[in-house]
N, C-alpha and C positions, 0 to 999 in steps of 0.2 A: 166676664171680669176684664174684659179692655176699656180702653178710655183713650180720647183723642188728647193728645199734648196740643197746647195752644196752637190754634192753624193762621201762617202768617203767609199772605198771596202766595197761596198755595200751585206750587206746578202739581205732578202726577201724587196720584194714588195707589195705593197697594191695589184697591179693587180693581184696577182698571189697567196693571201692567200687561206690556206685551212681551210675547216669545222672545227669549233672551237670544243675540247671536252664539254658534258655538264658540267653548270658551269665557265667553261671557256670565256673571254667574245667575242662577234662574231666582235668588232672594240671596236679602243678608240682613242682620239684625241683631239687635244686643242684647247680651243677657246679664244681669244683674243679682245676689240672692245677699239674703241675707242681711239687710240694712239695719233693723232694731233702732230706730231713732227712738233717742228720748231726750228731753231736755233734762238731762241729767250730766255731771261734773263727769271723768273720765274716773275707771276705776277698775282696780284688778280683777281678772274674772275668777270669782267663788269656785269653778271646778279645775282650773290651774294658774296658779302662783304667776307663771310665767307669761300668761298673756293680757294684755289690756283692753277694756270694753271703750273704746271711742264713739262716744252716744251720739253728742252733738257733730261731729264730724261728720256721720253719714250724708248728713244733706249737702256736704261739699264735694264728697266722692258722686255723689248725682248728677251735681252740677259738674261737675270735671267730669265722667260717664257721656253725657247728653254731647257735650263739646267735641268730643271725640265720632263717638256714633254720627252725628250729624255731619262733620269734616269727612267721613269714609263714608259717608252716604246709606246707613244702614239706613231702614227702611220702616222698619218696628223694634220694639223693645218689651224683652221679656223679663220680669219678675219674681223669681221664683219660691217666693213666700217671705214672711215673719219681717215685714216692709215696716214695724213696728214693733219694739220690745212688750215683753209683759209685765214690767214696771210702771207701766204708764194707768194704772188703773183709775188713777185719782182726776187724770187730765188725758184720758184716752179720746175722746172725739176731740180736743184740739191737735193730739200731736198726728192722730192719719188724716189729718185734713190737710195741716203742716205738708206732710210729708207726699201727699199727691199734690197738692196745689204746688210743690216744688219739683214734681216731674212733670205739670202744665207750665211753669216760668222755663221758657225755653229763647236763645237767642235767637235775635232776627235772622234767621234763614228762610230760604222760601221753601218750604217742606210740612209735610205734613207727618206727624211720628204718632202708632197707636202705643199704649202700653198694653200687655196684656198683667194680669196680676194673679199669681196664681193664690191659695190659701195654705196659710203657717201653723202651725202649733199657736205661735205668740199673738196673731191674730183672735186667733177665738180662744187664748188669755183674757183678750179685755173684751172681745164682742161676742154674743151669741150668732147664731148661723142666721137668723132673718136680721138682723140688726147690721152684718158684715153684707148683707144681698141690698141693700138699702143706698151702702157704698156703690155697690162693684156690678149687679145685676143688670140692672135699667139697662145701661153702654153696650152689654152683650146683644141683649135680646132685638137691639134695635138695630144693629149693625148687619150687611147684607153679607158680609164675607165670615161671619162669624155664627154657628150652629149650637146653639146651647141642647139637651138635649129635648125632646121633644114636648115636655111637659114644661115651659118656660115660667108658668105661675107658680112651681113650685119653688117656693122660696128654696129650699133646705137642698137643691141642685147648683152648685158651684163647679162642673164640669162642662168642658165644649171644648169643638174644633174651629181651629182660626186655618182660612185657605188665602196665604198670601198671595199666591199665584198659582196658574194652571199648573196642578200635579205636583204639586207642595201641598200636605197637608199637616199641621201642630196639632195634636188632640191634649189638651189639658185635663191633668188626673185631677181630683180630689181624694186624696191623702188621708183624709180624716173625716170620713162617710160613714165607718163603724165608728166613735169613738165615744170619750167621755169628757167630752171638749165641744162646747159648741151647740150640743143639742141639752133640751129640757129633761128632766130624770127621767118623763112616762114615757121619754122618745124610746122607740123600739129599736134603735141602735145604741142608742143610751145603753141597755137594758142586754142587747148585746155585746158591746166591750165591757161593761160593768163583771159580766161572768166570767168574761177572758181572765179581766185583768186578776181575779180575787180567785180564778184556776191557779193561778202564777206564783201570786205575792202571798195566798192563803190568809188575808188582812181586808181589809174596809178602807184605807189608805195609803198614804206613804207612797203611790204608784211608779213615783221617778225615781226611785231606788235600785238599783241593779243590784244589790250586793246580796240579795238571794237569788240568783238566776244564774244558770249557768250558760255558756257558749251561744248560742241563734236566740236561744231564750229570752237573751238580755234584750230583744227588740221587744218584750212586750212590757213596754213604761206608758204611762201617758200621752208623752211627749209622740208617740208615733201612732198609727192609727190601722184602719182594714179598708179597702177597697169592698165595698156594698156588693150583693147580685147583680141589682138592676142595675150599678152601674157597670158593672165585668158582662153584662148580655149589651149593654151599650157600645162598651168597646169592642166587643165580638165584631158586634154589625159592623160599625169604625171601619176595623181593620178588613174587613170582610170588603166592602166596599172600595177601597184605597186597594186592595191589590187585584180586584175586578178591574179597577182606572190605572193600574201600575201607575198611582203614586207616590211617589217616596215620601214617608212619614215621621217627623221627630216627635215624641212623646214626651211631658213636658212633669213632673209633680216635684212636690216639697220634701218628700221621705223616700230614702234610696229604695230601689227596688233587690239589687244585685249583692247577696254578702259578700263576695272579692272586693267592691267598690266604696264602701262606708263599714264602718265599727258595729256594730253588732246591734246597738245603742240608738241607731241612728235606721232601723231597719223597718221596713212594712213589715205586718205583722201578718199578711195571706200574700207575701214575695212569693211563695212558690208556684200559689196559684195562678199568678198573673204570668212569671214566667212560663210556664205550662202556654197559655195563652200565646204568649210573643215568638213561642215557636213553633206558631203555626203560621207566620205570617211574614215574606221574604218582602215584603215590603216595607218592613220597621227598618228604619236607618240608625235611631239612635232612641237612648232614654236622658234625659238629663233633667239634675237635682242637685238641693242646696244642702239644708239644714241641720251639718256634721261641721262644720268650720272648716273645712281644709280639703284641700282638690282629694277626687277618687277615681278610679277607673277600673274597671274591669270590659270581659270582652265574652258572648254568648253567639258562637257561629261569626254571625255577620254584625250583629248587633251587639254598637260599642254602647256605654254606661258611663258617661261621664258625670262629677260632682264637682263642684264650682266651691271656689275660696268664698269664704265671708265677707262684707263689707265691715261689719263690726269688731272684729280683732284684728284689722289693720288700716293704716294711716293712709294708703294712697293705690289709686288705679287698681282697685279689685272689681274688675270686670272683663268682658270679653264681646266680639262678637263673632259670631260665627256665619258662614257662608256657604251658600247650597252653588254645588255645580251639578251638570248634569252627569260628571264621574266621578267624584268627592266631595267631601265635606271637610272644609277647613274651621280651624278655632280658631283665632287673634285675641292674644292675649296684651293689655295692655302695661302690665307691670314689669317688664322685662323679660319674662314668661317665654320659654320657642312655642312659636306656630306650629298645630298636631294637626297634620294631615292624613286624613282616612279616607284612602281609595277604594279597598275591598271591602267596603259598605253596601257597594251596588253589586251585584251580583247576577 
């Protein structure tokens, strides 16, 4: 799910960087979530009075995004789902075409910027999962610094790791691997969250409703999803590997993992399982996710959990990028925001 932004006499490459001097930082790169473009008038958001959905707007916060990244020399650019609303059903392949072809219009610099794009909820609103691989696949598989998982024909795998540079490793979750989004009814995951969710809600419907679910509960809506086996023996290996290479790894998906970090609402639906996971492995540095509206954080040993503001309920510089050293990892926040420096990541 990466994709080259327009390339204009291009100097260096991510693939082909070399060993930063100490001090120096080993990558850096933006991150972005939550866009929802739609060609749609601005308007209050249905689940509070108090905030506004600015549709059209996102693609100027892109374009201000890019201008930024670019001027600080970030390197890549990360996506962290729902790059389109699910409004858009009537004019859905015009508006994510829109809206990638506005993170390829990029100004004359001489650089080259990947995007990586991870999968939303709102996403597979309007697309199904081979229909969204159609998009976003091809760019993965073909690219030499980027590892989809090893079965690359398989459409219905929107998971992989991006190696910006020696000993930086990204693995991108899919989020919504079990769910009822995105696959066909006879799909066996289908078939799987189909039983979760009707454990929960005791109904055939209605799935985004919380108002029967109590406390952790309330993360089993639609709106969020399960991490698959094969993909949890996937990241085994992942990480298994990267702390063989003591690489430091940032972990990348759409749906929080951490409940201190996002509402309850906003939760994986097998979070425990994965945690269980992540603490076996001193080489995760970070997790970072969108799809709650409003920054989050929690902290797991060493491993921080960071959740990134919307672009869509607000009007200006909602993005970030962030920067690997070889003894911390800093945020830069663009909105006025302090820069969060985390040293005892590395351990």
């Amino acid at each position: 799910m990466c994709s080259h932004a327009k390339r204009l006499c291009s100097s260096k490459s991510t693939d082909s960087k070399t060993t930063p001097q100490f001090g120096e930082p080993l990558t850096r790169f933006g991150v972005i979530t939550d866009t929802h473009y739609a060609d749609c008038d601005d308007r209050v958001a249905w689940y509070d009075s108090s905030k506004t959905r600015y549709y059209r707007n996102a693609i100027n916060q892109i374009h201000n995004a890019f201008n930024e990244w670019i001027k600080e020399k970030d390197e890549f650019v990360v996506h962290l789902g729902d790059i389109i609303d699910g409004c858009n059903e009537k004019h859905k392949h015009y508006a994510i075409n829109y809206v990638f072809n506005s993170f390829n219009r990029l100004p004359s610099f001489f650089v080259v910027v990947i995007v990586c794009h991870l999968l939303g909820n709102h996403e597979l609103y309007n697309f199904n999962r081979i229909q969204l691989s159609a998009y976003l696949s091809e760019s993965v598989a073909n690219r030499e610094n980027v590892a989809m998982h090893q079965n690359v024909q398989d459409k219905y795998i929107l998971y992989y790791t991006f190696k910006p540079v020696t000993g930086v490793k990204l693995i991108a979750l899919d989020c919504f691997d079990v769910s009822v989004l995105g696959h066909s009814k006879s799909c066996v995951k289908y078939q799987q969250a189909l039983k979760i969710l009707q454990n929960y809600h005791k109904h055939e419907s209605q799935w985004d409703e919380d108002n029967v679910l109590d406390s952790l509960n309330k993360r089993f809506l639609a709106q969020n999803g399960a991490i698959g086996e094969a993909q949890l023996s996937w990241l085994n290996n992942e990480l298994s590997v990267s702390e063989e290479a003591n690489e430091k790894v940032i972990i990348f998906g759409h749906v929080g993992l951490h409940p201190d970090s996002v509402d309850s609402t906003c939760l994986l639906w097998n979070y425990e399982q994965i945690l269980n996971v992540f603490k076996d492995y001193k080489c995760i540095k970070m997790y970072i996710c969108g799809h709650q509206h409003k920054p989050g954080f929690a902290q797991m040993n060493h491993i921080r959990f960071v959740v990134f503001d919307c672009v869509i309920e607000t009007e200006f510089n909602t993005f970030a990028s962030i920067i690997v050293f070889n003894d911390r990892i800093v945020i830069k926040y663009y909105n006025g925001k302090e820069c969060c420096i985390f040293k005892d990541v590395f351990i």
